[in-house]
N, CA, C and O of each residue as an XYZ file, in Angstrom:
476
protein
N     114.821    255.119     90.305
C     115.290    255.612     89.025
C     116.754    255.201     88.820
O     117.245    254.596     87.867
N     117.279    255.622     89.821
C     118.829    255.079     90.024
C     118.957    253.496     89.251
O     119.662    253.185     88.291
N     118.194    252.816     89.889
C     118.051    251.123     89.763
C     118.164    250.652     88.325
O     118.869    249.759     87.855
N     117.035    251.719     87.562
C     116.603    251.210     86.265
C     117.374    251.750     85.247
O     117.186    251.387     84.086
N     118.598    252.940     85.662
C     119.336    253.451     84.888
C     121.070    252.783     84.971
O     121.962    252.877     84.129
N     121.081    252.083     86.381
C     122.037    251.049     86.059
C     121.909    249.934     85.182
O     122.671    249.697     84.245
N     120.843    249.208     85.544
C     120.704    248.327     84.480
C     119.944    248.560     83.186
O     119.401    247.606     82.628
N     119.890    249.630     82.750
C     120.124    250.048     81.306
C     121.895    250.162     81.249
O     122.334    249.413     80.376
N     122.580    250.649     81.716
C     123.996    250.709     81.227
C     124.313    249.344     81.478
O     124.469    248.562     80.540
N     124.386    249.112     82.266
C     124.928    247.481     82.358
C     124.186    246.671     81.076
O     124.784    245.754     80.512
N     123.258    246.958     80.794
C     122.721    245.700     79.472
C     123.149    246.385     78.358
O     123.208    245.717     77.325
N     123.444    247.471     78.304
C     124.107    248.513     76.971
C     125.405    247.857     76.804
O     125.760    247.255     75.790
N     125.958    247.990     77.677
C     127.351    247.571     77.803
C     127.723    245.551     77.585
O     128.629    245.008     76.951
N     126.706    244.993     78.325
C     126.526    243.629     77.839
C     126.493    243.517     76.141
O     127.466    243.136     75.489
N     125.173    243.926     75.542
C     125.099    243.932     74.516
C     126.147    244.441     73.448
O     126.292    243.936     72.334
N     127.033    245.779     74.073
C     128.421    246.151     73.151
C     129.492    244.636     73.006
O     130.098    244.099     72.078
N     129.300    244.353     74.498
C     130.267    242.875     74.453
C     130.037    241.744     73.398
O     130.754    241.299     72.501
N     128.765    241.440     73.835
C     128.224    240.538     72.602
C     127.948    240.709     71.192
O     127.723    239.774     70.424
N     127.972    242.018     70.853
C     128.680    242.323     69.160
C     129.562    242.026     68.839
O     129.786    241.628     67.696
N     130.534    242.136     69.921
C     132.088    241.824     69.672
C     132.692    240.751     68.268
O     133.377    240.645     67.250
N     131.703    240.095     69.318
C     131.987    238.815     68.691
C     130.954    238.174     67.507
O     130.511    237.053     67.256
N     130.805    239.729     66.837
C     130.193    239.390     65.709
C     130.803    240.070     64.440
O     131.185    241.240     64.475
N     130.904    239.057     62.977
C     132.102    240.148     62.428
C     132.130    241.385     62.293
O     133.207    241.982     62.300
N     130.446    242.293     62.081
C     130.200    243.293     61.910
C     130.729    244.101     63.622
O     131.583    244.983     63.523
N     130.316    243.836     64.759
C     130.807    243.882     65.327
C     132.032    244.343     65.669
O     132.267    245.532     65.886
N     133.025    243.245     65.744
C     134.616    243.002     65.716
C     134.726    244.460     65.009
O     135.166    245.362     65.722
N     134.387    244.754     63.753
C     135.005    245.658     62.634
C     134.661    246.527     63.274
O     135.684    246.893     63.854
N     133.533    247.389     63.700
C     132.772    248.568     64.213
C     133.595    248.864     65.460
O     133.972    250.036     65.466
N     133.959    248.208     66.443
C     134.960    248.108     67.744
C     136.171    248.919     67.659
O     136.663    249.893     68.229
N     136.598    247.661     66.186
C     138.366    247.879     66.251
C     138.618    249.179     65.108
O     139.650    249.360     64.462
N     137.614    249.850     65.073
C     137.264    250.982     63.942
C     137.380    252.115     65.140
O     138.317    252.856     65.439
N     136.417    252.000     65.553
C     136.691    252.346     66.945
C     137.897    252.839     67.563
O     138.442    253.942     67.590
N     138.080    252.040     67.906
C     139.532    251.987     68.830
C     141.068    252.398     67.902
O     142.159    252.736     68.361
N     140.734    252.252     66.766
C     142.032    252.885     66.027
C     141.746    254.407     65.321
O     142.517    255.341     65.103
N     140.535    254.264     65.106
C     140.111    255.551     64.107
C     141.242    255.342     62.920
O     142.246    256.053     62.968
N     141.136    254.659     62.166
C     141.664    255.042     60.628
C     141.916    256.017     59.802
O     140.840    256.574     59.584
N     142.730    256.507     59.242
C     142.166    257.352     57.538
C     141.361    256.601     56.842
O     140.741    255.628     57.274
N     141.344    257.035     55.727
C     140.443    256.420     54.154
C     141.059    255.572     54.223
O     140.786    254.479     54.720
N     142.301    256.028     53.584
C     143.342    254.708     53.205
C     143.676    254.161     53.841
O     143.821    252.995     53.471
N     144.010    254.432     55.041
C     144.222    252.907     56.353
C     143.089    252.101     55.877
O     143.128    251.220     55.017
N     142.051    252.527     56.563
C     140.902    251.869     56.040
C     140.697    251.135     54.764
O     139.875    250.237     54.942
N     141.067    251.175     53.745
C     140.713    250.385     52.429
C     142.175    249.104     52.495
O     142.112    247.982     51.994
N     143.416    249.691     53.259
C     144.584    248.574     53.803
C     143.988    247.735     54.717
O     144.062    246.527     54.490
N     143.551    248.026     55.464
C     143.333    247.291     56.464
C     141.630    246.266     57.049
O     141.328    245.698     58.099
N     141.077    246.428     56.026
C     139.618    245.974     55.815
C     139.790    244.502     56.010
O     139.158    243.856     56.846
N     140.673    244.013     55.197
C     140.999    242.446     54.406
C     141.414    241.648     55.975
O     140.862    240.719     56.565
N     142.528    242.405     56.285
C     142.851    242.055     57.573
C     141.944    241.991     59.317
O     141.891    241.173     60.235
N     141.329    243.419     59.028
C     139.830    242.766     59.937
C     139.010    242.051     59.923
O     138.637    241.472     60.943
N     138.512    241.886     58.825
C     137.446    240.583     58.199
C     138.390    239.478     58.606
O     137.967    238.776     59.524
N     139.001    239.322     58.356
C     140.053    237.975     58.536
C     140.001    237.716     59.873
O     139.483    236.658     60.230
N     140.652    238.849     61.083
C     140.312    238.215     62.078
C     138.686    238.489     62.978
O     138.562    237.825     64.007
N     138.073    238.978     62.777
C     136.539    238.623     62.724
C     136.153    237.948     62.785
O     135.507    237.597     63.773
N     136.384    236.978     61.189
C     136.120    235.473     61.446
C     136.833    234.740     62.208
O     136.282    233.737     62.663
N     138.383    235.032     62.610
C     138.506    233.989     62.915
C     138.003    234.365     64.590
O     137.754    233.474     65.402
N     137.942    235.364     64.805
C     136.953    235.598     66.383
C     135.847    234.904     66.773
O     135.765    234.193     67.775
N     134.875    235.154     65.847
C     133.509    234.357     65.987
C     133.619    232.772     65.859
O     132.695    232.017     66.164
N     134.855    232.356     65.372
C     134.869    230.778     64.495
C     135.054    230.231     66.196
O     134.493    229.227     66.636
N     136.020    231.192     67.049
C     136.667    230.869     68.531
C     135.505    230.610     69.575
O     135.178    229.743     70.386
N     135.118    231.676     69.169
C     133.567    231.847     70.324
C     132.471    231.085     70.090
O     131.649    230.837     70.972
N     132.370    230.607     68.728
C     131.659    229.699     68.293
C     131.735    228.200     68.550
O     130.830    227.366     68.583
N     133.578    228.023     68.795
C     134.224    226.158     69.324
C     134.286    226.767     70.787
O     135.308    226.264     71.252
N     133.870    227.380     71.511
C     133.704    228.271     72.925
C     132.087    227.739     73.439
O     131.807    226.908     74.304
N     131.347    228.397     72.728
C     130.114    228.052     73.501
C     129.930    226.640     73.036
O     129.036    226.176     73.745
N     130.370    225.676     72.135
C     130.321    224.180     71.842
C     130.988    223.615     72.945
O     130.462    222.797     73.700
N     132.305    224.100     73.066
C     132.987    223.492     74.278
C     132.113    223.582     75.662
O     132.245    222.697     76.508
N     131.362    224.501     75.832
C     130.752    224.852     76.910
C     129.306    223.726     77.121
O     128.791    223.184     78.099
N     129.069    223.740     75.888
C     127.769    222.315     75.883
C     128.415    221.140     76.512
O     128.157    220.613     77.594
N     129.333    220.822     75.596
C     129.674    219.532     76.229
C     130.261    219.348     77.437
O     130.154    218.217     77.909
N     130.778    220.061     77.984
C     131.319    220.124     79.305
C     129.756    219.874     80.192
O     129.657    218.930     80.976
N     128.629    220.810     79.956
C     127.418    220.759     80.692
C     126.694    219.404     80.836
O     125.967    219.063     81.768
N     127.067    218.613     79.613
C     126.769    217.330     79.460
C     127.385    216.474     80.052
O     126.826    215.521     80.595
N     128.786    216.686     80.052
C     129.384    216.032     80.919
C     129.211    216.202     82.954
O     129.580    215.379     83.793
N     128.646    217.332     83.144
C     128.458    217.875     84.532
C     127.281    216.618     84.567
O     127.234    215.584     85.232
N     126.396    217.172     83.581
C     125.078    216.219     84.248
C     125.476    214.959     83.943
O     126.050    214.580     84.964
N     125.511    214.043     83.102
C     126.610    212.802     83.366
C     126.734    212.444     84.781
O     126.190    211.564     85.449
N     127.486    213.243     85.032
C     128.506    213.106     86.582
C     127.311    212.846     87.886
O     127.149    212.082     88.837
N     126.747    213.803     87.353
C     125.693    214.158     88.518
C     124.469    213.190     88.758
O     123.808    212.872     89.747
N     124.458    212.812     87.218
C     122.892    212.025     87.222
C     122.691    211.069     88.569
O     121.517    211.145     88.929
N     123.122    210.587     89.038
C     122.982    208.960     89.795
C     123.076    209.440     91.047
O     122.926    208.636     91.967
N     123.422    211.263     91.439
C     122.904    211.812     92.559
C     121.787    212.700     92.797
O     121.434    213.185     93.872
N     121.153    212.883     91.368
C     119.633    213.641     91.570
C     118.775    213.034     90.710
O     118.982    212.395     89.679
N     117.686    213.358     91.343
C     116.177    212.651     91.516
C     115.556    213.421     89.723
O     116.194    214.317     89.171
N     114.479    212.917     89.224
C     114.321    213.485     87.899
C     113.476    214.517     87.763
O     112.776    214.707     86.768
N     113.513    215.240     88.789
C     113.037    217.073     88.577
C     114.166    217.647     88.272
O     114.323    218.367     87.286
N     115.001    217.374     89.075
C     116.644    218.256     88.859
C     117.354    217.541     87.156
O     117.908    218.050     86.181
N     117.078    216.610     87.416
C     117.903    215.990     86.134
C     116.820    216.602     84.667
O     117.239    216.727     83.516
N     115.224    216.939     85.191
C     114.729    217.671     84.097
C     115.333    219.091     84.120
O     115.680    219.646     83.077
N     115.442    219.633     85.268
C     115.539    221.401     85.380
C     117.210    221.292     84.623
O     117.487    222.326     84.015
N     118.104    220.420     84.592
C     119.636    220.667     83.881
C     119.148    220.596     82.485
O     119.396    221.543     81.738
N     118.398    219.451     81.999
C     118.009    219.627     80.882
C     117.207    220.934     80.175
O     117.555    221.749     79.321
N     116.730    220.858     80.470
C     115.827    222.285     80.366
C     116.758    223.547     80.089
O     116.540    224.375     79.205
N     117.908    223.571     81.045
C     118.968    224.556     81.296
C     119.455    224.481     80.143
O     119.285    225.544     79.546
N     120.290    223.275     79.199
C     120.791    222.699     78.746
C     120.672    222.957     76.910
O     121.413    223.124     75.941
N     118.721    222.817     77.362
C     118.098    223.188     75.671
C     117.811    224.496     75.930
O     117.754    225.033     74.824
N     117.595    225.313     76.787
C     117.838    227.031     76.495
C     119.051    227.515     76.150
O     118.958    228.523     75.448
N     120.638    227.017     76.487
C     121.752    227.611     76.048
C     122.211    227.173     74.642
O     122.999    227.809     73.941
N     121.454    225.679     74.226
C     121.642    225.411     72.815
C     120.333    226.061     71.813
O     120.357    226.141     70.585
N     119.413    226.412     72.564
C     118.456    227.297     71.449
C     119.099    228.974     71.464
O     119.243    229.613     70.422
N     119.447    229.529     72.859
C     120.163    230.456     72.176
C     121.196    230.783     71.829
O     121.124    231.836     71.194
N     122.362    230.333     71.939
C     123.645    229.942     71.393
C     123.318    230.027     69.668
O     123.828    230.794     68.851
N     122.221    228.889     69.432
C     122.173    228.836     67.939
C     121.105    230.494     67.367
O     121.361    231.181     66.378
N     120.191    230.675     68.164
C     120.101    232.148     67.940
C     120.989    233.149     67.628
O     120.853    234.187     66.980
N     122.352    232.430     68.465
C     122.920    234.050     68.345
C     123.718    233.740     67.099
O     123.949    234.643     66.295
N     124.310    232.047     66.827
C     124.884    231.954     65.599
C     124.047    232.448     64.311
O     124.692    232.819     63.330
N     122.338    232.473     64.264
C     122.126    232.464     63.298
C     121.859    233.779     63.030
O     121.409    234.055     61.918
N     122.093    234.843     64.021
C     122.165    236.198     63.997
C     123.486    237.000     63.747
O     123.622    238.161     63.358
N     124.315    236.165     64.040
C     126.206    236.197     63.435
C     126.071    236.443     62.040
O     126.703    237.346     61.490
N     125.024    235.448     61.239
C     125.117    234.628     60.138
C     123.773    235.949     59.278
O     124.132    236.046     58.105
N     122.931    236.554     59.438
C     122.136    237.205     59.125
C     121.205    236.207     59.083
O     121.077    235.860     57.909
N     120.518    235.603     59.787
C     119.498    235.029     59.403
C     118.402    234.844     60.838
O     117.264    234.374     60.833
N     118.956    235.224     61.665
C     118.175    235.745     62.444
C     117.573    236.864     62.538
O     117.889    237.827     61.840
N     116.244    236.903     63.764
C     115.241    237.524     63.915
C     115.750    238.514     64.665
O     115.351    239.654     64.427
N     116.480    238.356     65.452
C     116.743    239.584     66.198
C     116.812    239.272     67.840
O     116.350    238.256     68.359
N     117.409    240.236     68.467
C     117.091    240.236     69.755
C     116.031    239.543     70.400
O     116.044    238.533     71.103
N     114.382    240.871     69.723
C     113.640    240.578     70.479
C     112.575    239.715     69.512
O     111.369    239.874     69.702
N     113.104    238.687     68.347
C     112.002    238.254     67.513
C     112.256    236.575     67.639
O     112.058    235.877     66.645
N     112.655    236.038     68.774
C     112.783    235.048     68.966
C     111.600    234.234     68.330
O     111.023    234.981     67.540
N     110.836    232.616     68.379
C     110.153    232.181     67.843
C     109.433    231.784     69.084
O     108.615    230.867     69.023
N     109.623    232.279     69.985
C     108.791    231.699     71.513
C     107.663    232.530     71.479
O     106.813    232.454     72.367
């Protein structure tokens, strides 16, 4: 019981992380963490949205940077593994760019959700 109630908090807590960095997210957090008035709140809206985006725009040239670097690993690597391994990087490769773009298109409202992937 112990087992299955850590990793419910631990994926609770994953998943708080990974809102973060979504604008709705970002806003709900830093709402959070300041508790506002009304009127703070109607001052300060313009200015969260603002950096929101520019949060997600970061994390967004973040997990891009992170592709190409992977591309570049296997690159490096190719001409020392045999083509099971050079399939299993690939493979690796098109799961972090199918969900990467999942999670952009769930940033974006146009995703399915968590659990409504198309698999």
């Amino acid at each position: 019981v112990g087992f299955l109630i850590s990793g419910r908090i631990t994926s609770t807590r994953v998943d708080k992380m990974k809102s973060y960095y979504t604008d709705m997210g970002f806003d709900r957090e830093l709402i959070n963490i300041i508790r506002p008035t009304p009127e703070q709140r109607k001052k300060i809206a313009p200015i969260l949205k603002k950096h929101a985006t520019l949060n997600r725009e970061m994390m967004e040239d973040f997990h891009e940077g992170q592709v190409e670097l992977f591309l570049e690993l296997k690159e490096e690597l190719a001409e020392y593994l045999d083509d099971t391994q050079i399939n299993q990087l690939d493979r690796k490769l098109d799961n972090r760019k199918h969900r990467f773009q999942n999670q952009k298109n769930n940033r974006k409202g146009k995703g399915r959700g968590r659990m409504g992937n198309n698999r």
